[in-house]
C-alpha positions in Angstrom: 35.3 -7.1 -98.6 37.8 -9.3 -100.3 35.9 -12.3 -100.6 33.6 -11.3 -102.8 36.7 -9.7 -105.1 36.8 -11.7 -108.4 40.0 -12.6 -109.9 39.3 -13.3 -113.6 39.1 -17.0 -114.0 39.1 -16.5 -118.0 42.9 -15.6 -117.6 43.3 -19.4 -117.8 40.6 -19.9 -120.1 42.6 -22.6 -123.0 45.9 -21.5 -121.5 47.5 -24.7 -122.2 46.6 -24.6 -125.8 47.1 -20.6 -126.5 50.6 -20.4 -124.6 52.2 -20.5 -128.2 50.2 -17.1 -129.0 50.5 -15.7 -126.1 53.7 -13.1 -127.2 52.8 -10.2 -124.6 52.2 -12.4 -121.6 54.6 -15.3 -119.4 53.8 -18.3 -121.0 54.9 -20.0 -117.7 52.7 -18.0 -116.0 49.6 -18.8 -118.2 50.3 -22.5 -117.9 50.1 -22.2 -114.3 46.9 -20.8 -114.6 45.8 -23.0 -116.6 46.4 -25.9 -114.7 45.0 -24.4 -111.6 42.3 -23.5 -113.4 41.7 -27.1 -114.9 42.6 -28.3 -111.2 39.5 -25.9 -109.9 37.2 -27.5 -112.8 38.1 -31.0 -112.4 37.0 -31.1 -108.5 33.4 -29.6 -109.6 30.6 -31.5 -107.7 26.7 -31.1 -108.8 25.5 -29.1 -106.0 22.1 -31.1 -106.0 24.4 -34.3 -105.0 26.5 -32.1 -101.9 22.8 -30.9 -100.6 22.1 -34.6 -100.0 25.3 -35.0 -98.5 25.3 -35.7 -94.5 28.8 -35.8 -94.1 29.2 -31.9 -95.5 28.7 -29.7 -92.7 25.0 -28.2 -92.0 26.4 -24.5 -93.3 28.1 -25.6 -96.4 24.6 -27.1 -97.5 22.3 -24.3 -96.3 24.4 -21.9 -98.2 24.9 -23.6 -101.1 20.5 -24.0 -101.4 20.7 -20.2 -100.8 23.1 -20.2 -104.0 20.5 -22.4 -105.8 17.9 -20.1 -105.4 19.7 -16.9 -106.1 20.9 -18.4 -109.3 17.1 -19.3 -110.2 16.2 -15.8 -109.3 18.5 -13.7 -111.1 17.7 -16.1 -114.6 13.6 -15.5 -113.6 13.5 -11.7 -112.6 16.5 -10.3 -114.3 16.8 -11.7 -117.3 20.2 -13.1 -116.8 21.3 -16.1 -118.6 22.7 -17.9 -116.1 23.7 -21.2 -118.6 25.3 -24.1 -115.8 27.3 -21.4 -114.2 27.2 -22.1 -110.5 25.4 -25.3 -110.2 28.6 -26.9 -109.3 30.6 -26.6 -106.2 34.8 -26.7 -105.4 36.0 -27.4 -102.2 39.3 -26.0 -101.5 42.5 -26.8 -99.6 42.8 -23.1 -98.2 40.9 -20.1 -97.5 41.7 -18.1 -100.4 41.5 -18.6 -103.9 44.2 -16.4 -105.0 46.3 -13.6 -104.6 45.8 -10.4 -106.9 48.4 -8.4 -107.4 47.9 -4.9 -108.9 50.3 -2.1 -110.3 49.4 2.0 -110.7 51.8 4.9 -111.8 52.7 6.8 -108.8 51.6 10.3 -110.7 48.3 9.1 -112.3 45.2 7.3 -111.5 46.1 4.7 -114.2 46.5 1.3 -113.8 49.5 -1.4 -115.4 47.6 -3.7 -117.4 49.1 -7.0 -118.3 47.8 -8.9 -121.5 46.4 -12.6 -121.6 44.8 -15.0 -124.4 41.2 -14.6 -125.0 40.5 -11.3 -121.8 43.1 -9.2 -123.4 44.1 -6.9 -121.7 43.5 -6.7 -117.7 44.5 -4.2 -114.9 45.5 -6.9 -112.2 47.5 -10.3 -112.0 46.6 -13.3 -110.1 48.7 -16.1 -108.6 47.9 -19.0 -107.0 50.5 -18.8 -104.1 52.0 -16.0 -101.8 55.4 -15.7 -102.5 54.6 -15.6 -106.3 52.3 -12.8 -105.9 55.2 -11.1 -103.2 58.0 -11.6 -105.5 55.7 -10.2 -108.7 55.3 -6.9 -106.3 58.8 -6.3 -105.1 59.5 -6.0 -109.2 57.1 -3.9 -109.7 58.3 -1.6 -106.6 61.3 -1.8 -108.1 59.8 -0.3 -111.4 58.6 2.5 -109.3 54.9 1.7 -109.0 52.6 1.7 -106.5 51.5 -1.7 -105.6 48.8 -3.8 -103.6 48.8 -7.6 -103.2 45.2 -8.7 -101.9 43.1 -11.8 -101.7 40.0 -13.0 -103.6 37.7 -15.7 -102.8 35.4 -15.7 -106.3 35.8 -15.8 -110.4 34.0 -15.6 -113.0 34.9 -17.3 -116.6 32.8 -15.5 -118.3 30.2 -18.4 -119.1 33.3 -20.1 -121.0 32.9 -22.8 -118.6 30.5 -24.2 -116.1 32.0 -21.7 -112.9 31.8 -24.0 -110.1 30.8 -21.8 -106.3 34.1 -22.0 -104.5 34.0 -23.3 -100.8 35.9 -20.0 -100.1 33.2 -17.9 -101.2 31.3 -19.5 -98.5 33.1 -18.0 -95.8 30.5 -15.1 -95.2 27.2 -14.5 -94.5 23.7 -15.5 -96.9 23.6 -11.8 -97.7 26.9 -11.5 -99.2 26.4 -15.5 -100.6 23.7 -14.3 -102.6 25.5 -11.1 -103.7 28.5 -12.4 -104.7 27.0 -14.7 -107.2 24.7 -12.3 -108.5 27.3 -10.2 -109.4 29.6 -13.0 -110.9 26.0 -14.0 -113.0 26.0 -10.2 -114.3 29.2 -10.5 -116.5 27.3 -12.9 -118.4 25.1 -10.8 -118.9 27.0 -7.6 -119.6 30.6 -7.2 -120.2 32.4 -4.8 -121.7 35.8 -5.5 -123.1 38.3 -3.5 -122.1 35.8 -1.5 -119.8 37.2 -3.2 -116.3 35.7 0.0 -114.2 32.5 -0.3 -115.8 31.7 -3.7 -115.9 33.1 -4.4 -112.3 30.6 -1.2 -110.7 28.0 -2.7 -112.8 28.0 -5.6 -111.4 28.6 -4.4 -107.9 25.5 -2.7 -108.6 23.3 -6.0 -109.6 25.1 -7.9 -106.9 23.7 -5.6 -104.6 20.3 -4.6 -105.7 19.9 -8.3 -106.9 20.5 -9.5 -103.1 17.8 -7.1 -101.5 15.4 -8.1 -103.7 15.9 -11.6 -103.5 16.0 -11.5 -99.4 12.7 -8.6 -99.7 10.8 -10.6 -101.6 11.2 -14.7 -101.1 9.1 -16.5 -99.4 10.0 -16.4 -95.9 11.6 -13.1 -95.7 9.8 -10.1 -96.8 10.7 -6.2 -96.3 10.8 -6.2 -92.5 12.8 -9.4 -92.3 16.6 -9.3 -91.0 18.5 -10.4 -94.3 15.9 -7.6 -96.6 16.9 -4.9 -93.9 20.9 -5.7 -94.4 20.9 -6.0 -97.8 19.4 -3.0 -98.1 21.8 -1.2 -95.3 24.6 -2.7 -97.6 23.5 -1.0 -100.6 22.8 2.3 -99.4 26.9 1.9 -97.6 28.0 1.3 -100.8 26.4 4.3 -102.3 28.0 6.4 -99.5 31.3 5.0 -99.5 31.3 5.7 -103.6 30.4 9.2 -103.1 33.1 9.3 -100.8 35.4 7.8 -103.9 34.1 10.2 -106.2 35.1 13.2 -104.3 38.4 12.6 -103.3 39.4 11.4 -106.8 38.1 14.4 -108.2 40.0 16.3 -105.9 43.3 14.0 -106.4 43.1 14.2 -110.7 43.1 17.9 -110.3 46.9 17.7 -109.3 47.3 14.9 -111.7 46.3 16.4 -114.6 48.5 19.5 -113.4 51.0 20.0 -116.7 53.0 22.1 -115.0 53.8 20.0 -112.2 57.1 17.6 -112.5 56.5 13.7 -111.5 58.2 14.3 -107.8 56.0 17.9 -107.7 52.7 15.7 -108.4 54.3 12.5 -106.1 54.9 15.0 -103.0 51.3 17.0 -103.2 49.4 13.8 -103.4 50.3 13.0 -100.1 48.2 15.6 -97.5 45.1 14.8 -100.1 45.6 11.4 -98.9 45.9 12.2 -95.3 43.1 14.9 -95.7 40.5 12.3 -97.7 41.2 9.9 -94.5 40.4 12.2 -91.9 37.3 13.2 -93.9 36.6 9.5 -93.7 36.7 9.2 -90.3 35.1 11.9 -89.3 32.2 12.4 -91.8 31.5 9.3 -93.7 32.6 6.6 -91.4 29.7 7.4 -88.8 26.9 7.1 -91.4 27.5 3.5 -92.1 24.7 1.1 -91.1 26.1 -2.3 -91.9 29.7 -2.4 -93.5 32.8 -0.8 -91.8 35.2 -0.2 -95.0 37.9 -1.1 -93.1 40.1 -2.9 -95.1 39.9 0.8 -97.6 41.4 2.6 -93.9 43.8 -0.4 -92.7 45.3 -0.7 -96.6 48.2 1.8 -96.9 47.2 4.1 -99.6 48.5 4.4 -102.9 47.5 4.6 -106.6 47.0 1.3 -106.4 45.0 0.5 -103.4 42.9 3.8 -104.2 42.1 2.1 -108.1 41.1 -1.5 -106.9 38.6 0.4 -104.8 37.2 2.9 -107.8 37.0 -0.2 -110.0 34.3 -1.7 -107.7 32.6 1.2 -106.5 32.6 3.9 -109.4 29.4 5.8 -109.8 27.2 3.7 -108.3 24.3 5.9 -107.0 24.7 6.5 -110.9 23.6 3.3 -111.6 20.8 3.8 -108.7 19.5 6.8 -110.4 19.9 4.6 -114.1 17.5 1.9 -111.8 15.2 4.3 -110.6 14.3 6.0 -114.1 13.6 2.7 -115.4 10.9 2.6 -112.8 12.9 0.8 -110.6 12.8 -2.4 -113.1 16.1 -3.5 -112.8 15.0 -6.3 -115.5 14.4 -3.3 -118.1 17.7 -1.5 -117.2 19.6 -4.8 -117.3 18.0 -5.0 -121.2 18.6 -1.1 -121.5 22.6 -1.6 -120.4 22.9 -4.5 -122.3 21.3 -3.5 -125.9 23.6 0.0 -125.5 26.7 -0.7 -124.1 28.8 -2.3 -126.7 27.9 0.9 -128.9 29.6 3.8 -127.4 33.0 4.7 -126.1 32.6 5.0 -122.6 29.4 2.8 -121.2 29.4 5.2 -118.2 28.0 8.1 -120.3 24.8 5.8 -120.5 24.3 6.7 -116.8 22.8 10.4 -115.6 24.8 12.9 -113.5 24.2 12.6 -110.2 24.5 16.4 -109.4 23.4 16.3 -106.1 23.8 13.9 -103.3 20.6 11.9 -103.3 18.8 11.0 -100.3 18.8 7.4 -99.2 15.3 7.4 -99.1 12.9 4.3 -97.9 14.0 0.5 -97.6 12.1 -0.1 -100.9 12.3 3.2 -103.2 13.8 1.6 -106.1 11.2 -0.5 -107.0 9.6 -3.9 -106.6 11.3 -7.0 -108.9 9.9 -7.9 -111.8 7.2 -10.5 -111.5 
């Protein structure tokens, strides 16, 4: 599940030129992201140049025409503006990108945000080596927050610059290859500032969709082939495992939002919901997965912190199926719906219908054929 995490690329977007405004935020810091950034950037190659390239290795190449193609698709059938995003490709000295570190209040689902030139503000923090990221999260702890440290493997910039596809990003499977840069093409489409939750489901949601599609309908896969059939498994796991989210949050804020409890008060009942929400896991939603095992959600000690990088990716999302389904399942025309309304109102997740019931994860293809 981490690699197809995004760590905001446009944190180093003109770092080396904005450090002098940049009065809420290390300067060092941006700097360094900056010139990783720049570093990223500079060792771009055309992707139509490494596809002709014998000496990179067969599976670099047939994934990175897979990225080709899913980039054409999404501008075609979605409407995305895809600009020269992903037409390039990085190869990198180590398997992860970066390391993002993330900061909640032990006694509220809220997040510590940190503020940088051109994003604003942000609710994570990434850094280019270990011990950076390890020594940002002992301070933190020290702060008394909860804290998580994990790895990504993708960014976006936002269509500031020409995002090249990251050799780590390659590390999985065509399905999530695909998916992964259908959702990083998606916040050019949409996003949201200051909406982090929001625009990171939404594009979870596009990633996802936009994958079965493209592997149910290319030429030489079709419904009944392997990729269509895991795509769509993925997509109906995710909806499960968000339902899953929603519940125990709801149950969780309900202490939270408890005036009369004291910080420790709220601190100490948190805890058996936590143990309670991961033996509901295991015993009830665990079993209905088809493709993806969640584990890193039941191996990650949880905290605030841990608990909100997951609800940032996976909030509402039959939400957004239901959104899909009463556009006629044209996710072209609830892209354009999203997209002309989102900017206008407070939250962008009241554009989405209540979800009362649990829905049933009906046939491979009952949202809808793509837009031809």
């Amino acid at each position: 599940m981490a690699a197809t995490r995004i760590f905001r690329g446009a944190l180093a977007l003109g770092a080396l030129s904005l450090v002098a405004s940049c009065v809420a935020c290390s300067p060092v810091y941006v700097v360094k992201a900056g010139i990783a950034e720049v570093g990223i950037l500079r060792a771009r190659r055309p992707i139509s140049r490494v596809l002709n390239d014998t000496t990179v290795d067969a599976d670099t190449r047939a994934k990175l025409a897979y990225v080709v193609e899913a980039r054409r698709f999404a501008a075609s059938k979605f409407g995305i503006e895809v600009g020269d995003s992903y037409t390039t490709y990085t190869e990198l000295d180590r398997d992860t990108l970066a390391m993002v570190v993330t900061a909640a209040y032990q006694d509220r689902l809220v997040p510590k945000t940190w503020w940088f030139p051109i994003v604003g503000r942000v609710p994570y923090k990434g850094h280019f080596s270990l011990k950076s990221a390890l020594d940002e999260e002992a301070d933190l702890q020290a702060e008394g927050y909860d804290t998580y440290v994990r790895p990504t493997a993708a960014f976006s910039t936002l269509g500031w610059f020409n995002d090249p596809v990251l050799s780590t990003a390659l590390q999985t499977d065509e399905v999530e290859v695909v998916a992964t840069v259908i959702h990083e093409l998606s916040h050019q489409h949409l996003f949201v500032p200051g909406q982090v939750g929001f625009n990171e489901s939404f594009a979870t949601f596009v990633g996802r969709v936009g994958a079965a599609r493209f592997f149910c309908s290319r030429e030489g896969g079709g419904p009944d082939s392997v990729k269509c059939q895991r795509a769509l498994a993925r997509w109906r796991d995710y909806q499960r495992f968000s339902r899953f989210l929603d519940d125990f949050v709801e149950e969780l804020e309900s202490v939270y939002a408890d005036d009369t409890l004291s910080f420790d008060e709220k601190v100490a009942r948190r805890a058996p919901i936590f143990a309670e929400a991961l033996e509901h896991f295991d015993r009830a939603v665990a079993p209905t997965f088809e493709a993806i095992s969640f584990s890193g959600f039941r191996d990650t000690p949880l905290n605030n912190a841990t608990l909100l990088s997951r609800i940032r990716y996976y909030n509402r999302l039959p939400a957004f199926d239901a959104f899909l389904l009463a556009h006629g399942g044209d996710l072209s025309a609830a892209l354009y719906d999203l997209k002309a309304r989102a900017q206008s109102v407070d939250d962008p997740f009241d554009l989405l219908p209540v979800v009362d019931e649990v829905p049933a994860l009906g046939p491979a293809l009952d949202f809808g054929p793509a837009r031809q």
